[in-house]
VEXFIMI-799095 format. One record per atom (N, C-alpha, C, CB): y, x, z. Coordinates in pm, whole numbers, plus 50000, padded with zeros to 5 digits. Glycine has a CB too. Layout:
YXZ;...
END
This chain:
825722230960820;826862239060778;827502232960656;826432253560750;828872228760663;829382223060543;829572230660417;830532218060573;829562228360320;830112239860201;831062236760160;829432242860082;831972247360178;833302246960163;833832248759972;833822260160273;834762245659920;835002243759803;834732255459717;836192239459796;834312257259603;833842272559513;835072277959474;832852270859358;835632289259507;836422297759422;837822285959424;835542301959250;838382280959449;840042274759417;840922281559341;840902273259536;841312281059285;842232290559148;841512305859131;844292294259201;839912302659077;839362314459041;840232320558892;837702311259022;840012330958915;840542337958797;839932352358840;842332337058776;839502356158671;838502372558678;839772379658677;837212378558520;840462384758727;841302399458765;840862413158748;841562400258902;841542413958923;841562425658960;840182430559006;842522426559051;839212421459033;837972423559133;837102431058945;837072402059248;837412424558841;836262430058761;836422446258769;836322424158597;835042456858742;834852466358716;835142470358557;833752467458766;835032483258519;834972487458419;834052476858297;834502500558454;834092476458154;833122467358101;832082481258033;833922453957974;831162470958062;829692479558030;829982487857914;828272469557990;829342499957912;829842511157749;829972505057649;828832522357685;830242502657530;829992493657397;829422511657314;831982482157309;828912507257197;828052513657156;829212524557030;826732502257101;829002534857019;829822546056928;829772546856838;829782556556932;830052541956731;829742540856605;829952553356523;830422530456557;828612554256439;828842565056350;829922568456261;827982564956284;829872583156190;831152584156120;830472580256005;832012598256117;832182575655930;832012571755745;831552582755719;833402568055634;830722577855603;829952584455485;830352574255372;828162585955510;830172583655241;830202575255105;829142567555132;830062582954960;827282570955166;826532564255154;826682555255273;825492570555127;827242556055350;826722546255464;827662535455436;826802551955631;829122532855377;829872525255348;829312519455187;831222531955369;828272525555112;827752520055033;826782510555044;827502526854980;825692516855159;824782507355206;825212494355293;823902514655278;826332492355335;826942488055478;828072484655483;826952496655573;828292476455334;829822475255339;830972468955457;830002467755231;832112476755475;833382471155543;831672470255710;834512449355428;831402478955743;830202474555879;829842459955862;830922476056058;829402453655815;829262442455811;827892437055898;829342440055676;827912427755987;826962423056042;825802423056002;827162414356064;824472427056016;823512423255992;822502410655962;823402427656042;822202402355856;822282388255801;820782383555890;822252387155597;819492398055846;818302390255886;817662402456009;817132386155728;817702393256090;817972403256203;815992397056270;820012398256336;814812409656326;813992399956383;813452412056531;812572393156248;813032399156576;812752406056729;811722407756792;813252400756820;811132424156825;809512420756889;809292421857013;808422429156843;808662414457081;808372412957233;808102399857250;809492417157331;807682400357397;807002383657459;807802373957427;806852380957627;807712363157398;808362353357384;808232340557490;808082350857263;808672328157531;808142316857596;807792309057452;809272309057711;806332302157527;805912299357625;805342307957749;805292292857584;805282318857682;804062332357784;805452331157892;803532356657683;804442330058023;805502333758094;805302349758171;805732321658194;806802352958182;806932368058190;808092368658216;806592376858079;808752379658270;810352384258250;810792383058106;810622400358293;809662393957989;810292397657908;810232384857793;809832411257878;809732380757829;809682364957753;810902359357758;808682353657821;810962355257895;812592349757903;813552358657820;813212350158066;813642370657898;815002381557814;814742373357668;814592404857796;813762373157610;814012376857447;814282365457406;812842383257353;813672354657457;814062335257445;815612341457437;813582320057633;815962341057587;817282340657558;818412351157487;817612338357662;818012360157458;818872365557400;818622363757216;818862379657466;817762356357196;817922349857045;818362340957050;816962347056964;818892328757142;819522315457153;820742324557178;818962302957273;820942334357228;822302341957208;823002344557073;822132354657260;822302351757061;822552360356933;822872349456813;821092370256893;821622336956826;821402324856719;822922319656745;819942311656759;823192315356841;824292304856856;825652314556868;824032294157003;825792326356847;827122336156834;827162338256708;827152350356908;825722340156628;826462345656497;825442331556453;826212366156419;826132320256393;825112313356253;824972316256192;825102305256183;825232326356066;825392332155957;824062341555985;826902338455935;823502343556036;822542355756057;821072347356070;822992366056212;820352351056006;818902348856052;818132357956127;818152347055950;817552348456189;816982357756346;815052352256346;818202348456559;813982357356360;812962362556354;812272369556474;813142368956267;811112363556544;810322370056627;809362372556556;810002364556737;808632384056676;807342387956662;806612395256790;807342396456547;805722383856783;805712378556971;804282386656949;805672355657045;804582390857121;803352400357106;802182391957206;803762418557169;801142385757191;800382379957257;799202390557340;799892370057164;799112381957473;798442385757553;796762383557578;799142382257631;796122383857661;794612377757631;794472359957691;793312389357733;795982358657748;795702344757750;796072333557688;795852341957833;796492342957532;797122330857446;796022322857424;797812334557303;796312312957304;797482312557246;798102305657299;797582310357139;799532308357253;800752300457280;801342291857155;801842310357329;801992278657212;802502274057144;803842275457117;802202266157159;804092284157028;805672294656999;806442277556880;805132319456843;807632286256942;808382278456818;808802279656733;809052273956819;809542274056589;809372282056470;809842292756435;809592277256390;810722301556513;811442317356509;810072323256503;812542323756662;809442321856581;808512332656594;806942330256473;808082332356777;807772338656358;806952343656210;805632349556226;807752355456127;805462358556317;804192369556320;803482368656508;805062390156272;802362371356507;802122373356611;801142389256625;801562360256652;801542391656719;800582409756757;799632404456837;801512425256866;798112407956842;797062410756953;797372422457034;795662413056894;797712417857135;798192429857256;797342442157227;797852424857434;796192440657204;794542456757236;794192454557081;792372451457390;794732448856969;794382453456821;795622458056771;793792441856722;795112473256736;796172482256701;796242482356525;795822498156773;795322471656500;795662467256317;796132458956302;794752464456217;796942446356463;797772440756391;799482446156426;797442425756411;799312455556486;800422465656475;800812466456342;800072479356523;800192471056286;799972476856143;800432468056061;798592480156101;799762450356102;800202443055990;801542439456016;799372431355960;802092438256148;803422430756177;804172441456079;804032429456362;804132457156123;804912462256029;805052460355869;804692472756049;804332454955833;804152452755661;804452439955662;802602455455581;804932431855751;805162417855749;806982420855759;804242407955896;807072427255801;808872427755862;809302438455758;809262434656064;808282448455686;809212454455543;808922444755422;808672472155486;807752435755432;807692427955297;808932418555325;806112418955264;809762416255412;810652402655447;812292411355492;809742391255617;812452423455470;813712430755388;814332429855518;814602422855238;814132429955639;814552429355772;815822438255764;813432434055877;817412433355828;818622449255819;817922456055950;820942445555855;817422447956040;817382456856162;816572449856260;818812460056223;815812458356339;814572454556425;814932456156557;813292462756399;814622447256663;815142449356759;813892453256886;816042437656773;813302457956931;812422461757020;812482461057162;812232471956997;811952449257223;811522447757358;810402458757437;810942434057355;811022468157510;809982476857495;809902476157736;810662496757364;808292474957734;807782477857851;806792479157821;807902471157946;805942490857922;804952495257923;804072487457876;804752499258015;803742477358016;802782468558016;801982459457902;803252462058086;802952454257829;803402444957728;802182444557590;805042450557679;802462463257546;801562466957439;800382477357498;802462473957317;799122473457386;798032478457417;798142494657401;797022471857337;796832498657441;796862514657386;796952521757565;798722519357252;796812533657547;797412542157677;798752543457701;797052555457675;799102540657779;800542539357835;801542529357717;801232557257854;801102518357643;801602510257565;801602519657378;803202505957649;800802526757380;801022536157278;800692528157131;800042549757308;800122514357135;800112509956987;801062508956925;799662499756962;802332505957014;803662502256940;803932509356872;804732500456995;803992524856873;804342534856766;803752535656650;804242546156804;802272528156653;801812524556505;802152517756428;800932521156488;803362506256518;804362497456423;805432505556405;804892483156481;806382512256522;807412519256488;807282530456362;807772524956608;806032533556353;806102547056234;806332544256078;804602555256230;805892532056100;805522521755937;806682515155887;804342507455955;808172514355971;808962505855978;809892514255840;809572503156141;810472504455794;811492508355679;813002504855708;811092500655544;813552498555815;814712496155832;814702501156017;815062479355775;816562501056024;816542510856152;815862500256269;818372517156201;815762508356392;815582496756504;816462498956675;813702496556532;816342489156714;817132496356829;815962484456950;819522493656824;816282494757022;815032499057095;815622491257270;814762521057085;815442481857324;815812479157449;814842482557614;816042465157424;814912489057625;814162496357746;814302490057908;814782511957749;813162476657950;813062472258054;812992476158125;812632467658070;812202494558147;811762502658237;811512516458203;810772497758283;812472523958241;812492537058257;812322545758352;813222539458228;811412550058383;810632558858491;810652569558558;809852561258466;811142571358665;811732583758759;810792593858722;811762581458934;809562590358689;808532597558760;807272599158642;808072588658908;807632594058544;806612591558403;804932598958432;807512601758239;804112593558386;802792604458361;802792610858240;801362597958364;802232618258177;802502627558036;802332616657931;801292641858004;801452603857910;801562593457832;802602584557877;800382587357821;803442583057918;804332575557990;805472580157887;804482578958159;805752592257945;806852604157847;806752604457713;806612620157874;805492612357691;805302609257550;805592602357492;804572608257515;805572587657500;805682571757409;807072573157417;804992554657482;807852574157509;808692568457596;809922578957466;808412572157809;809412593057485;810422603357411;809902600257248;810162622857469;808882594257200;808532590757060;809212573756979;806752590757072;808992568757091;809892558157094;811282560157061;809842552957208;811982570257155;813442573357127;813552577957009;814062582457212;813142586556932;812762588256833;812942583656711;812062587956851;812252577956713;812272563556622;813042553256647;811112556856620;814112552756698;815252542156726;816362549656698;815342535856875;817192544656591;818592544556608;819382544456746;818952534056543;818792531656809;819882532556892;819042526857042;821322522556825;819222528657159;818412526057286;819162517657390;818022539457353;819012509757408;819362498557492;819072497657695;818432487057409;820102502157728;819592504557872;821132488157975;819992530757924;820092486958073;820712479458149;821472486558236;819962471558203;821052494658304;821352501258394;822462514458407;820272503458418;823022521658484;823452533958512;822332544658532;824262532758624;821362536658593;820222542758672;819352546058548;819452532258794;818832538258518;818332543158363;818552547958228;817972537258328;820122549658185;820722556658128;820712577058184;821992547658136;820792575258291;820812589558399;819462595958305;820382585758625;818352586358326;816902589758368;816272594458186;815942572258463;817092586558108;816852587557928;817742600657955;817612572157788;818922605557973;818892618057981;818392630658041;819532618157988;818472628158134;818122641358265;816212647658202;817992629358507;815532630858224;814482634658248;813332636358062;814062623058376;814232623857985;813492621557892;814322629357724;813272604257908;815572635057791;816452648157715;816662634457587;815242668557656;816982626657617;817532618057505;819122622457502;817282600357536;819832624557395;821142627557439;822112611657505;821872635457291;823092616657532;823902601057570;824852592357476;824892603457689;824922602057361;825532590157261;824762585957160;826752593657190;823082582157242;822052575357166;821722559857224;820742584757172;822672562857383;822422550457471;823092547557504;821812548857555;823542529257478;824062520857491;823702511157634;823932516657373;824682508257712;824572501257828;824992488357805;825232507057931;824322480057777;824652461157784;824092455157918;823692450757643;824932450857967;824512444058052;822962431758092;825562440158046;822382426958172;821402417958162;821892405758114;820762416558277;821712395958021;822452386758007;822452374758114;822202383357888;823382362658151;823142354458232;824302339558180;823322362558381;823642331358191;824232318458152;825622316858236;823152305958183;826792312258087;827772310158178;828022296058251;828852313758114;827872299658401;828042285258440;829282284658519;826812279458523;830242278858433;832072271958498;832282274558651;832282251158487;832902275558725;832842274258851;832762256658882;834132282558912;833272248658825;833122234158865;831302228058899;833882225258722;830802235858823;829182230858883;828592241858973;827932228358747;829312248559029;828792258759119;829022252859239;829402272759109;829522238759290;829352237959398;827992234959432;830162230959437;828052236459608;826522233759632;826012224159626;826082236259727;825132218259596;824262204959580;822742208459589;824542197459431;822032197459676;820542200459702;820142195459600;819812195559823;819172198559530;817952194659416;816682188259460;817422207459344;815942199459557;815132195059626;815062187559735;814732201359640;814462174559751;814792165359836;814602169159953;814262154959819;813772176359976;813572182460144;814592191760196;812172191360164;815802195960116;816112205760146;817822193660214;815972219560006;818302186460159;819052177360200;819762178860315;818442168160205;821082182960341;821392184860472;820872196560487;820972175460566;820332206960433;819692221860516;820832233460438;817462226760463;820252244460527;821252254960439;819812260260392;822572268260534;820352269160267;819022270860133;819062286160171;819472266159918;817882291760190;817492303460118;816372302560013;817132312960212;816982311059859;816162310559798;815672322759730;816422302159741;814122324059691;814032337659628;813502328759504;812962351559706;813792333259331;812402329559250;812092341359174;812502316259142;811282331159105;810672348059005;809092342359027;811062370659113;808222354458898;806592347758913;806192356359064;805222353158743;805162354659126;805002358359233;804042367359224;804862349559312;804282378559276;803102390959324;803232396959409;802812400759256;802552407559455;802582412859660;803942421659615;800672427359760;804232427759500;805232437259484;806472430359520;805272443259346;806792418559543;808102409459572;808392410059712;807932393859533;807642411059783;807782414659940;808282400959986;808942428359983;807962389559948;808412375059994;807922376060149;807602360759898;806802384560210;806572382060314;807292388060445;805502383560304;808102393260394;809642400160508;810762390660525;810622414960432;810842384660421;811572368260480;810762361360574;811782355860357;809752355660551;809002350560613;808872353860748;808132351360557;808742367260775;808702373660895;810172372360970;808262388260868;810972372360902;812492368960942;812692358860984;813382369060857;811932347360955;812672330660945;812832324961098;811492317660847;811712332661230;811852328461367;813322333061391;810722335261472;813772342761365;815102346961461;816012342861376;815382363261506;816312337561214;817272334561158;817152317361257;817152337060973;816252310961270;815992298461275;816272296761451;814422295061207;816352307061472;816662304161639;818292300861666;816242319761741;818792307061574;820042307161527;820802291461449;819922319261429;819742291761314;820662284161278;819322275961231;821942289561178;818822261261294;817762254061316;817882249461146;817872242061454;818852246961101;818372240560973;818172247060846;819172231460944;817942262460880;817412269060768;816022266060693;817372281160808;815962264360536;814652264960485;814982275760359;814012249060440;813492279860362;813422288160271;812312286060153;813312299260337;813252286059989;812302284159919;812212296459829;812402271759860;810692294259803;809802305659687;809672297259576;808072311859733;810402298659456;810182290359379;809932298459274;811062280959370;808622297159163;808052306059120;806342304959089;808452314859203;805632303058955;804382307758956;804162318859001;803912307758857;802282321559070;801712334159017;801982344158944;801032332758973;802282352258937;802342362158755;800582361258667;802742387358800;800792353458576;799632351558502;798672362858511;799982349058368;799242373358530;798152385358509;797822390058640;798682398158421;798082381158749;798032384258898;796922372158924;799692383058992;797422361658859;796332348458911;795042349158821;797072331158885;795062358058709;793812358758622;792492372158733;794532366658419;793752380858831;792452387258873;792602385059001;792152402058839;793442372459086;793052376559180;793192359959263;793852390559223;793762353159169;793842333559163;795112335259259;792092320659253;795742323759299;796782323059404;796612331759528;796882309359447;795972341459539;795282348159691;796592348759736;794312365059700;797842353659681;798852360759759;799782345659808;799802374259649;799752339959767;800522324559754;800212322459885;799932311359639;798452319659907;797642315760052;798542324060136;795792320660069;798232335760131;798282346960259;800032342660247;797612368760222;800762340360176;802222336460267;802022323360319;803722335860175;801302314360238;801592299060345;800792303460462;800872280960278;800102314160463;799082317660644;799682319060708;798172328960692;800882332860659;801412336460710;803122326960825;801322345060610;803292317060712;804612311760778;803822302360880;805842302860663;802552298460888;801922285460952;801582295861071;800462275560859;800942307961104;801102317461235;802182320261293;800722329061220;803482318061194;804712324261298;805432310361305;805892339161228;804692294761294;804902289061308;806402281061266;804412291961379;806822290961127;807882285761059;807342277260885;808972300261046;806232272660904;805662264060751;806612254360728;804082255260756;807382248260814;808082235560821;809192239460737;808492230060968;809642248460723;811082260860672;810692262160613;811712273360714;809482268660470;809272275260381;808942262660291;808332286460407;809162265360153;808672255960074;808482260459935;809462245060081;808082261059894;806382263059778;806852255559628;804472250159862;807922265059591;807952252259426;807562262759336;809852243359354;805952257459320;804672264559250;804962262359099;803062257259297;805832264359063;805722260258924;806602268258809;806112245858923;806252278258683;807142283958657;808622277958580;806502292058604;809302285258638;810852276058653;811472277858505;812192283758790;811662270358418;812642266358289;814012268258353;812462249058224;815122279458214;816102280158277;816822270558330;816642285458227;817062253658289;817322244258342;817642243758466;816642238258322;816072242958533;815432240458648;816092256358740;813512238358614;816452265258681;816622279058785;818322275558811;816222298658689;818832267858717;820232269858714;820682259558842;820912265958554;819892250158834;819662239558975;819552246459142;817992231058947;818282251159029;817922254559189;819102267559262;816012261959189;819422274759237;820152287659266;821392280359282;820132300359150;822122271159197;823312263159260;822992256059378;823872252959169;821882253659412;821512244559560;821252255759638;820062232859563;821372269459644;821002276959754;822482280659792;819922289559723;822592287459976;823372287660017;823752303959996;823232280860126;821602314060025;822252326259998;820932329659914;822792336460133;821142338659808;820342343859746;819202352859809;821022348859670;817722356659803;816922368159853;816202376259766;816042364159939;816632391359722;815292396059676;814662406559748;815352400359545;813712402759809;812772414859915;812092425559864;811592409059994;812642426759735;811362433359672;811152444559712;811312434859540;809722453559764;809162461259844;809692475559759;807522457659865;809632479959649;809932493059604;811312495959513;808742496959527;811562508259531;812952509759491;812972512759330;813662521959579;811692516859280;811712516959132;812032504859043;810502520859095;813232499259032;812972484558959;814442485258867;812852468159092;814352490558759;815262491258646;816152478258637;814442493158515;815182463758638;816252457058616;815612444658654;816892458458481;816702432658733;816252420258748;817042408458695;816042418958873;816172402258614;816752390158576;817202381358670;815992383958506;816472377558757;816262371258874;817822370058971;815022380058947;818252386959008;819152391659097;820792386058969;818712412459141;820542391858864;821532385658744;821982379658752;821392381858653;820922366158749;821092349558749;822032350758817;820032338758805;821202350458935;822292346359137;823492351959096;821702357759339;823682372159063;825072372459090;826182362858975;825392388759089;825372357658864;825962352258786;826642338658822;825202352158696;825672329358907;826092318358969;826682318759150;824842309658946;827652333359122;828392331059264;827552328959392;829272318459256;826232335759423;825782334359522;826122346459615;824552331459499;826012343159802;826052352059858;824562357459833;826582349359983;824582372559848;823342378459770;822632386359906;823862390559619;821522385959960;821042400660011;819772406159946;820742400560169;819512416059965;818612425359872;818232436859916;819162428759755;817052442259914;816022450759935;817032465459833;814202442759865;817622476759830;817922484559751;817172491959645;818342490259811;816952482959580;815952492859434;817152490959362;814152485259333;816762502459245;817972503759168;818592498859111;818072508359117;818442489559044;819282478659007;819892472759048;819042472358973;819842464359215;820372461059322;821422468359343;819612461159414;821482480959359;822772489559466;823672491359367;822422506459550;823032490959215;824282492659147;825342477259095;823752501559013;824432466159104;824972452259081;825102444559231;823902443758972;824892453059346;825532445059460;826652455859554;824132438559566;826992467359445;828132478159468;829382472059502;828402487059344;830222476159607;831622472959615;831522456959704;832382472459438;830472452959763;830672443159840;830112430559787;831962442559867;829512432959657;829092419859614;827482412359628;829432420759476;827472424559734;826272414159798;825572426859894;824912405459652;824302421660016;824372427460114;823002436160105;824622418160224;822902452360152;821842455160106;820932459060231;822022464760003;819612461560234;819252455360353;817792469760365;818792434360331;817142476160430;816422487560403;814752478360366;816532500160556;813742483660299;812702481860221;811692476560385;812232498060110;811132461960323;810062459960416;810762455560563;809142474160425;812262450260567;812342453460750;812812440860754;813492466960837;812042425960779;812562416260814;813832415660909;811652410860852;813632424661036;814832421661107;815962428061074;814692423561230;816202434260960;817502435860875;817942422760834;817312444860745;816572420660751;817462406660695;817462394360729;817292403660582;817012393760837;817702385060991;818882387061009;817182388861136;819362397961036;820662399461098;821372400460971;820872411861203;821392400460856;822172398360742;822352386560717;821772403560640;821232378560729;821662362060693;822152355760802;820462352460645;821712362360890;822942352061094;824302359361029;822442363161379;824492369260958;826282372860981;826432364860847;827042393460980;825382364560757;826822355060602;826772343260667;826252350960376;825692337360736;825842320360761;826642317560916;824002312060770;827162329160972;827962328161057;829492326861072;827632335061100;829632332760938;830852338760881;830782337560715;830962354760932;831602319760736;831692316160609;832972323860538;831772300960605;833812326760548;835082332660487;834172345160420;836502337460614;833472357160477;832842366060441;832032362060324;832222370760540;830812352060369;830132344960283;831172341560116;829712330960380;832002338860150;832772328960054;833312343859961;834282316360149;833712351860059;834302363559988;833452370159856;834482374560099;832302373059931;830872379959874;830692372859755;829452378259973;830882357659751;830462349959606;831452357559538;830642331359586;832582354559533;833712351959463;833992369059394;835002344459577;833212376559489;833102389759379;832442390859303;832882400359408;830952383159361;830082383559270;830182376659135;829132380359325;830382362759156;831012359259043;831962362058920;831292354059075;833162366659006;834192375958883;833312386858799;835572386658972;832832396158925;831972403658830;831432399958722;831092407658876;830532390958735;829122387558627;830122381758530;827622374558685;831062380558481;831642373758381;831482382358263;833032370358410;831282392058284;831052403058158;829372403258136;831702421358205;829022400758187;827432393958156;826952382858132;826692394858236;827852372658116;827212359258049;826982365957881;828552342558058;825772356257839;824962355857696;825702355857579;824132343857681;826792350057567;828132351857451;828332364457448;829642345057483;828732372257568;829252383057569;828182395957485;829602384657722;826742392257577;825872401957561;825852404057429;824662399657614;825682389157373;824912389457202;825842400057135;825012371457092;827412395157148;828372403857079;828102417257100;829702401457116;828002426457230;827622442957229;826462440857123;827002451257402;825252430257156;824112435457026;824242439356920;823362428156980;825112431756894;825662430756721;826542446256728;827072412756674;827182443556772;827832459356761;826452474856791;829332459756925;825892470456862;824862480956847;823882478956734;824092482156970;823362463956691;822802466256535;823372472156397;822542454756494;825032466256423;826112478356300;826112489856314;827642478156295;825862495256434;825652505356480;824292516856443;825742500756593;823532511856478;822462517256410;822182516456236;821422510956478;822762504356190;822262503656045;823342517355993;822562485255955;824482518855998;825542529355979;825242545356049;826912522556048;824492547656123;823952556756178;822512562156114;823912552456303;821702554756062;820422553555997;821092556155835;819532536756032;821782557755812;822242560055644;823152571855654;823172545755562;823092581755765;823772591455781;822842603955679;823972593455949;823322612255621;822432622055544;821442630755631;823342631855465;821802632855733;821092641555860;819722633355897;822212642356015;820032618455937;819372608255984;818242604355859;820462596656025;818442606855737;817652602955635;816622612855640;818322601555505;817112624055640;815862638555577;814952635555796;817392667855522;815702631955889;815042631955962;813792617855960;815942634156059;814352610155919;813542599055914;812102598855771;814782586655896;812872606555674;811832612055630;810322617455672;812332618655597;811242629855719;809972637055765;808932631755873;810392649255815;809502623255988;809082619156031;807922605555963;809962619556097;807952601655827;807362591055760;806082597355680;808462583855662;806152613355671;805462619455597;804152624555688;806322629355532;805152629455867;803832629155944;803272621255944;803742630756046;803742609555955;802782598355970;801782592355832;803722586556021;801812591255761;801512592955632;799912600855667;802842602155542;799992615255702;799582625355733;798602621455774;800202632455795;798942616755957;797672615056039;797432600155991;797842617456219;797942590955913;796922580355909;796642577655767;797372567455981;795492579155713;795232581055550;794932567155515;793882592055500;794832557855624;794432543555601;795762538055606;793382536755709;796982539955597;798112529555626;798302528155480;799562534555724;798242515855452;798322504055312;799632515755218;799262480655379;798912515155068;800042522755006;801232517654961;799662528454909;801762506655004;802902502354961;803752502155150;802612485354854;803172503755260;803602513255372;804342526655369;802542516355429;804002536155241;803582548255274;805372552455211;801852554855189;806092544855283;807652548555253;808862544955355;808032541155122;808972554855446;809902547155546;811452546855506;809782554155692;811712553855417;813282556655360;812832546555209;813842579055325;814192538355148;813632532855021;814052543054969;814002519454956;
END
């Protein structure tokens, strides 16, 4: 199948949607224009969550959105504080000042006395469950309670369905943030309805995604085997929750069709998948494509992908895949990327999906049913004009989500919070809240024991 030219006098129009909320800024006060002159940007700005080398989703997010933030504002100093897992260490690079023990809830304690001894304007919080130790991630609030400057709080995953520690953190967390960071529609809904956060506490920024020109979006193979083929590609680290094995199951009747389809999984293990269970799931798909006698089609790039290497590979695919098996999924970097680099898209409907492949910009397909997405990929690779259409929305769209853009809403939500946090209401609340804590922990260091200066 030839590939026909990308976009010819692209231009973002009429096809873009509304732009993501920008954040509400508080009203003047004498004190808040005292503390905060003319809103002025925030100078030393630092960030906690996974970082790379660990590989993870939230690693990436935070890599890149400090090479954001770093390269939009120079004037600002920027600061991690990477939360390590049990398979560090990692070799971090020099942003990242402090490190957390995921299951020691005293170095919670110290990061916080590390980020008020170093006069931080504003803290930025990578927040997923998983990430931090404790029941339902609950150490983090032993840093959030100790903190002396505002924070704003970015929420990977917000939960239809919470358990009472789930909620708890989740509504204590809000709490303690100025300001809350949601990707979604879907998870903005869910901070209100379910977790009674009000809505002019949450800010919607988009996922960020590299801007790549339309001139290198044409197609080109990377991988040498793929040469002459049309590409399906899924990546991401790999676990059974990805449902890679419904493509797989698909590939006889797409391939009866159109003989030179291959399909690649490009993607490690998820570290915390291969520590309990080694490549098992990796095997059971190469079993699986070698029984339905499509192994020759599938191909295996075992390795976790540097954005470099993703920006390659996803320009060499013809259509994007994410199978993923459940509909709970707040947000994908992964799906981002693609719609960012103009791919035709199909996708499994979890929530993030139906709202970023809305209006035609990519095809949605029901949970688990290979022969859906059989017959979704015979009609885009049948029907290139369609195909061609589907990019070219997708693309316009994502223009309000490249990384320039994102960093800028940040910044407006860090002025945001520092001007909101110096409100008189916001002080006696942040108070009191410094005094409970105080309260239940008689061991937090006495030069801690002040969350307002």
């Amino acid at each position: 199948m030839a590939a026909p030219d990308r976009f010819p006098g692209l231009t973002p129009s009429a096809l873009m949607r509304r732009e993501a909320r920008l954040p509400v800024f508080g009203r003047d006060s004498a004190l808040s224009m005292e503390r905060i002159p003319n809103r002025s940007n925030p100078k030393r700005i630092a960030v906690i969550g996974n970082h790379l080398p660990r590989q993870c989703g939230i690693a990436t997010f935070t890599t890149d959105l400090c090479n954001a933030i770093a390269a939009e504002y120079k004037t600002s100093e920027l600061s991690v504080v990477a939360v390590n897992d049990p398979l560090s260490p990692y070799a971090y690079p020099a942003r990242v000042r402090f490190e957390i023990t995921e299951g020691d809830i005293s170095s919670y304690r110290a990061a916080a006395s590390y980020l008020n001894s170093r006069d931080f304007d504003v803290v930025c919080l990578q927040h997923e469950y998983g990430i931090y130790g404790g029941k339902a991630g609950s150490y983090v609030l032993e840093l959030l309670k100790h903190l002396r400057m505002p924070v704003v709080t970015t929420l990977h995953t917000v939960l239809r369905e919470p358990d009472a520690d789930q909620r708890s953190v989740l509504q204590e967390i809000a709490a303690r943030s100025e300001r809350l960071v949601v990707m979604s529609e879907h998870s903005s809904r869910f901070l209100q309805d379910i977790y009674r956060v009000p809505e002019g506490k949450i800010d919607l920024i988009p996922h960020g995604i590299p801007d790549l020109p339309v001139a290198t979006l044409k197609i080109h193979k990377v991988v040498p085997a793929t040469t002459r083929k049309t590409v399906l590609l899924t990546f991401g680290l790999l676990s059974p929750n990805k449902g890679f094995e419904s493509v797989i199951h698909a590939l006889p009747s797409i391939l009866a069709r159109h003989s030179d389809v291959v399909y690649i999984i490009a993607g490690a293990t998820h570290p915390h998948v291969r520590l309990c269970e080694g490549d098992q799931y990796r095997f059971q798909l190469q079993a699986l494509a070698k029984k339905l006698g499509v192994e020759k089609s599938v191909i295996f790039y075992n390795r976790f992908v540097s954005p470099q290497e993703m920006a390659s590979l996803v320009t060499s695919a013809d259509i994007y895949i994410t199978p993923y098996r459940y509909e709970a999924q707040a947000v994908s970097g992964t799906l981002a990327f693609a719609l960012g680099a103009g791919k035709a898209i199909i996708s499994t409907p979890y929530w993030y999906a139906t709202e970023l492949l809305a209006d035609g910009r990519g095809a949605l397909v029901p949970f688990e049913n290979s022969g859906a997405i059989a017959d979704a990929t015979i009609g885009l690779l049948d029907d290139d004009t369609a195909r061609e259409a589907m990019s070219k929305r997708a693309y316009l769209y994502a223009r309000r989500m490249v990384w320039n853009r994102v960093a800028q809403s940040y910044m407006r939500t860090f002025v945001s919070a520092r001007i909101n946090c110096m409100q008189p209401d916001r002080l006696g609340f942040l108070y009191k809240l410094s005094k409970a804590a105080i309260r239940a922990d008689s061991q937090v260091p006495e030069n801690l024991r002040s969350v307002v200066h």
